[in-house]
C-alpha positions in Angstrom: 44.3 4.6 -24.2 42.9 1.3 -23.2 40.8 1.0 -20.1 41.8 -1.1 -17.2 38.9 -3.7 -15.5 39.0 -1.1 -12.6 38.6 1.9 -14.9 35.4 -0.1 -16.6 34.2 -0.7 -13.0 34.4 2.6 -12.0 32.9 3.8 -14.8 29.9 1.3 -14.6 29.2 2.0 -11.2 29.1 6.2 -12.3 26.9 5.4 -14.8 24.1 3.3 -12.6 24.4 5.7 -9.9 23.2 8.5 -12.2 20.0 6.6 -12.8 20.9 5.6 -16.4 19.2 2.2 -17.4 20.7 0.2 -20.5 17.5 1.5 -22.0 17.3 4.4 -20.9 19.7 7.7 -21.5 18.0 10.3 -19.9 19.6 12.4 -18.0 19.5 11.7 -13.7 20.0 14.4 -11.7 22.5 12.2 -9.2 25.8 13.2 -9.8 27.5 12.0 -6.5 28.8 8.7 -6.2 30.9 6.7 -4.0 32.9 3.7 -4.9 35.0 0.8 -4.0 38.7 0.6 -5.2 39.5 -2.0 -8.1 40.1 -4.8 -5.7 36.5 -4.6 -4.4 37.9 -2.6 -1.1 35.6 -0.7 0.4 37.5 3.2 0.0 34.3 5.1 1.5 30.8 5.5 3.0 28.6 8.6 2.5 25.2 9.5 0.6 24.2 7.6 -1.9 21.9 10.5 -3.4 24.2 13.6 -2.6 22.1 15.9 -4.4 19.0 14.1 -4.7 17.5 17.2 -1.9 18.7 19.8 -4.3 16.8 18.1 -6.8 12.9 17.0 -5.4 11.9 20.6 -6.4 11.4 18.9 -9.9 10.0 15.3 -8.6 6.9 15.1 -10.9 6.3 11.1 -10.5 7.5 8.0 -8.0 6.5 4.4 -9.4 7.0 1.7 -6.4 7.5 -1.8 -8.5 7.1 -4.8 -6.1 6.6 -8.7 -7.3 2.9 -8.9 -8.8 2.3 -5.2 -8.3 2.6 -1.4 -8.1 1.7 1.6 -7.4 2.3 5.3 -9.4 2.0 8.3 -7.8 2.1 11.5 -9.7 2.6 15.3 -8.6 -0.4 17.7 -9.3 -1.1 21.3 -8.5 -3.4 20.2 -5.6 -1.2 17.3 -3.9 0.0 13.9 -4.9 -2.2 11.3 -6.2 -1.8 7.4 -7.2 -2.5 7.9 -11.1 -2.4 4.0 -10.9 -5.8 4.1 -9.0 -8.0 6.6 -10.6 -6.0 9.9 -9.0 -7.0 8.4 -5.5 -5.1 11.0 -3.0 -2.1 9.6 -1.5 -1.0 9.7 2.1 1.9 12.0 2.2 3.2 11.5 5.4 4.7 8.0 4.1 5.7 9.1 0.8 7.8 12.6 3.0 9.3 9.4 5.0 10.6 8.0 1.8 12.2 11.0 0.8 14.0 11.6 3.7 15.1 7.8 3.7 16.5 8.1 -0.2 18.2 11.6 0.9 19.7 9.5 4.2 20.9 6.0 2.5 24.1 5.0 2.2 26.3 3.0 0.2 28.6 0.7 2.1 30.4 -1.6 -0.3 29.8 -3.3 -3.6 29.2 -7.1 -3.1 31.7 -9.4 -4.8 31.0 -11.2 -7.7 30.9 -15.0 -5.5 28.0 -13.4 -3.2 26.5 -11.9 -6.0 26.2 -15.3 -7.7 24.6 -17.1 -5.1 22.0 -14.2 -4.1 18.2 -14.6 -5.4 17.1 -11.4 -7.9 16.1 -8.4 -6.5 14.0 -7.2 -9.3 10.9 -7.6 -8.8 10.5 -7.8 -13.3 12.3 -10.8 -12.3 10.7 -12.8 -9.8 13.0 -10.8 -6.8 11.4 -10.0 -3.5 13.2 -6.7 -4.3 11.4 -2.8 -4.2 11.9 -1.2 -7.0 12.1 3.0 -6.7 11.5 4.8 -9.6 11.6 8.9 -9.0 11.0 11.2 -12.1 10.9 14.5 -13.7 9.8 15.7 -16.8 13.2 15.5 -18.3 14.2 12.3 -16.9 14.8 9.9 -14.1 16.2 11.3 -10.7 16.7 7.9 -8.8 16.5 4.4 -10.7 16.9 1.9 -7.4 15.7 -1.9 -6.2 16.3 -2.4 -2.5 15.8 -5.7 -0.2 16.4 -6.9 3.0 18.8 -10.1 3.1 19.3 -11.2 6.9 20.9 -8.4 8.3 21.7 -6.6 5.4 20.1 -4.1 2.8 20.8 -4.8 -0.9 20.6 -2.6 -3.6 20.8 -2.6 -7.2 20.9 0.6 -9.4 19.1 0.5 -12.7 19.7 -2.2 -14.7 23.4 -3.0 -13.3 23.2 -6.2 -12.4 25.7 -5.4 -9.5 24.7 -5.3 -5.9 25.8 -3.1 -3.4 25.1 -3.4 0.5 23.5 0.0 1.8 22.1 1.2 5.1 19.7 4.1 6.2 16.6 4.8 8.5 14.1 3.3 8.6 11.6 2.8 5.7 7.7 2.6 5.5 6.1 -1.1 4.2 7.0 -0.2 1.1 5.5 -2.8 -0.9 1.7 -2.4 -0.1 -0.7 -0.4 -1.5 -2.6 1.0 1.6 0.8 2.1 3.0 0.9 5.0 0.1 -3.4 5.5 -0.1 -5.0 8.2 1.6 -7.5 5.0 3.2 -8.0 6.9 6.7 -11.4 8.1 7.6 -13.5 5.3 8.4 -13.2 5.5 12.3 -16.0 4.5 14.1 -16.0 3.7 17.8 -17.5 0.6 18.5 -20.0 2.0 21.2 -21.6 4.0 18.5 -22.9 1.2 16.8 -26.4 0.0 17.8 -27.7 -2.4 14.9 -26.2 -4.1 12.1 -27.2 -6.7 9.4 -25.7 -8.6 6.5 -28.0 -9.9 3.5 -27.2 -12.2 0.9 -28.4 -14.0 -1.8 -27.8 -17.7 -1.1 -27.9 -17.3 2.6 -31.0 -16.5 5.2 -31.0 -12.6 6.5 -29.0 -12.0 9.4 -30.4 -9.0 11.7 -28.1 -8.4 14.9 -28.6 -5.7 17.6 -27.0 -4.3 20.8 -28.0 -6.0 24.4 -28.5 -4.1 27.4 -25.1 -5.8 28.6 -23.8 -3.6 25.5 -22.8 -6.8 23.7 -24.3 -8.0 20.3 -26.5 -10.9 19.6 -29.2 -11.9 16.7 -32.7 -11.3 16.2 -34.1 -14.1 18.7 -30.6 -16.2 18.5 -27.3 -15.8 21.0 -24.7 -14.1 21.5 -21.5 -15.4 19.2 -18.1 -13.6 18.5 -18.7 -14.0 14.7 -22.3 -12.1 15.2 -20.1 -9.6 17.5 -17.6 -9.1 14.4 -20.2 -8.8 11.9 -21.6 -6.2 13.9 -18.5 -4.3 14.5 -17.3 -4.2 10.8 -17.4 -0.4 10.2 -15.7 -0.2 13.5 -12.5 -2.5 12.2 -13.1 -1.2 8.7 -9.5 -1.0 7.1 -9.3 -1.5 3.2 -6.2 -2.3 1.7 -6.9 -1.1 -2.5 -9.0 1.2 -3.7 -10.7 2.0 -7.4 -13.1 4.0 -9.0 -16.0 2.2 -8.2 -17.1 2.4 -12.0 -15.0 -0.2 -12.9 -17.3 -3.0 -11.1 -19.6 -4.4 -13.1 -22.2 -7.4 -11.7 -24.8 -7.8 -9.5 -23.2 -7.0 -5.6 -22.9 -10.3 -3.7 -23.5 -8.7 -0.3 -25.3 -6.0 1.7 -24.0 -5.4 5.4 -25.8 -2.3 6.9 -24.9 -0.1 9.9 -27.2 2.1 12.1 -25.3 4.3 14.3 -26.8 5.3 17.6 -27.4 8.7 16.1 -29.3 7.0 13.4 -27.1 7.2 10.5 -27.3 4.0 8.4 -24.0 3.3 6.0 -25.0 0.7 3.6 -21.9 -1.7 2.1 -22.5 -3.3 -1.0 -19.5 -5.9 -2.2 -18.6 -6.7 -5.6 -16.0 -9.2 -6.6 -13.1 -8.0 -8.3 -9.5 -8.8 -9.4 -9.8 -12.1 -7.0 -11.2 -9.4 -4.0 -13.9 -8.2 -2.4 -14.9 -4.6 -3.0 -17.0 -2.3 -0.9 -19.0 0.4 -2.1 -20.4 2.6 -0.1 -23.8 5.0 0.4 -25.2 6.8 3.3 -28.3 7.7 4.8 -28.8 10.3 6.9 -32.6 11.0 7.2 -32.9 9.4 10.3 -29.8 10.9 11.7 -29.4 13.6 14.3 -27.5 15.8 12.0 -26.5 15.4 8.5 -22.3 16.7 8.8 -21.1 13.0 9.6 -22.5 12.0 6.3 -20.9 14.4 4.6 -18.1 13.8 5.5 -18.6 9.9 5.1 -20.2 10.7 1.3 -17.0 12.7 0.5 -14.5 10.0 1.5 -16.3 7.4 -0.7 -18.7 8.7 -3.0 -17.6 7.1 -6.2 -14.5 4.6 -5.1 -14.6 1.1 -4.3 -12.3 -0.2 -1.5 -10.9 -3.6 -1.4 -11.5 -5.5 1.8 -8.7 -7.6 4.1 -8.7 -11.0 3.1 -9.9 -11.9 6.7 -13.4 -9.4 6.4 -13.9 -10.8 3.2 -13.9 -14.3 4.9 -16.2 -13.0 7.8 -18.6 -11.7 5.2 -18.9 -14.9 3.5 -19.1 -17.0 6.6 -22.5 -19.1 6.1 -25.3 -17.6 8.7 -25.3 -20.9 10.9 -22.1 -20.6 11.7 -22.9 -17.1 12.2 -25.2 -18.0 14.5 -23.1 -20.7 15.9 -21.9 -19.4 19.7 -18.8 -21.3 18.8 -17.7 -19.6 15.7 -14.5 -17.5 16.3 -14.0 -16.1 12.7 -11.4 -13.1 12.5 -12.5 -9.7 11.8 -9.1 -8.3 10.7 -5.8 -9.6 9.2 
């Protein structure tokens, strides 16, 4: 028996929702699926992932695909970690939200073909500003799925189905950025703690700054400036945004920037350039310190990684020393 264009419809749209690619037959573990009549109708809401709770007890890897990037995370007896940077640990609290936002979202209505022509790609292969979610087990794919945001809408593309489908759901975490999925916490140090700072490099004269009775920051025998005040204050603002093992650096380090904390622990950072980035390495010293437990912990965060800095610390790090110096300079110490 012949099938009909809404037969072939329905049967393409069961076949994407399972997580099947056009090169790829494993089998998904989605067997849900909801669908719009032959005339494009919408005939009901409900889950796109009906059973995708029953199935997470056999999630082994997710791999987040966004335009000029990505992340893998993989599933090991001790926790999850981003395979795609060295088995750094991975913040789970985002990665729980994104389960629970894949077991909430809903399919609304497949687009029709007119609004599908004149809609940029999603995937991100292509050049889209689309998400791709990839969840796996060792048999197969679970969830094959591209998500963006067009005005007021959520898009969605399953697999390799060119078709797009509005959806809705809860709300997601910045999906598309590495430090949202990295376990990058642990650098908090409040400002007051910091008594002296200084920042060394090659091409440019020493910079020594220290804290003023006023508990401000100024230079060695200069003024007070806000871009001395952020230099100073760097481990205090310290958020990376990558991370790698810091073996892969190779090269002299272009910068020093030291820290002595009031308890006299110094935390040396040595920057390398990388990938188009700046990347901090870290060591500590405790022999002048009060006790020794801070550094350990400090030592087991980044004892043999390299974290990327913000574009805007980077910037601060490079500024020239006389406009360090300059009581006018207003450089930003975060993005």
């Amino acid at each position: 028996m012949m099938m009909t264009p809404g037969d072939i419809a329905r049967r393409r749209l069961l076949l994407g929702l399972t997580g099947l690619t056009c090169l790829a037959a494993a089998t998904a573990g989605v067997v849900g699926w909801v669908r719009t009549n032959p005339r494009g109708r919408l005939d009901k809401s409900g889950p796109l992932f009906p059973r995708l709770g029953h199935e997470l007890t056999s999630l082994s890897q997710i791999e987040i695909i966004w335009r000029g990037g990505g992340l893998v995370m993989r599933k090991t007896n001790t926790g999850w970690v981003a395979a795609s940077r060295d088995s750094f640990p991975i913040n789970e609290a985002p990665l729980a939200q994104l389960i629970t936002s894949l077991k909430a979202l809903r399919y609304r209505r497949a687009l029709t073909m007119p609004a599908e022509a004149q809609t940029p790609p999603l995937a991100p292969a292509l050049g889209g500003d689309g998400i791709q979610l990839i969840l796996r087990r060792s048999d197969g794919v679970l969830v094959d799925l591209t998500l963006a945001q067009r005005g007021g809408l959520m898009l969605a593309q399953i697999g390799a189905d060119p078709q797009l489908y509005q959806v809705s759901g809860p709300t997601w975490p910045d999906l598309g950025t590495p430090q949202t999925w990295l376990a990058l916490d642990g650098f908090e140090i409040a400002p007051e703690r910091i008594a002296t700072a200084s920042l060394t490099r090659l091409d440019q004269p020493a910079l020594d700054i220290v804290r003023r009775p006023d508990g401000g920051f100024a230079p060695v025998g200069g003024k007070a400036s806000p871009a001395a005040t952020d230099v100073a204050l760097l481990m205090a603002r310290f958020a990376p945004v990558d991370v790698m093992a810091a073996r892969r650096l190779s090269g002299p380090a272009r910068l020093r920037h030291q820290t002595q904390l009031k308890s006299g622990l110094m935390i040396t950072l040595e920057a390398y350039v990388a990938q188009g980035q700046l990347w901090a390495v870290f060591r500590v010293d405790p022999r002048q310190a009060a006790t020794d437990q801070e550094a350990r912990s400090l030592q087991a965060k980044t004892q043999g990684w390299a974290f990327a800095l913000t574009s805007a610390q980077a910037s601060l790090l490079e500024t020239p020393t006389a406009l360090i110096l300059s009581a006018g300079a207003t450089p930003a110490a975060s993005d």
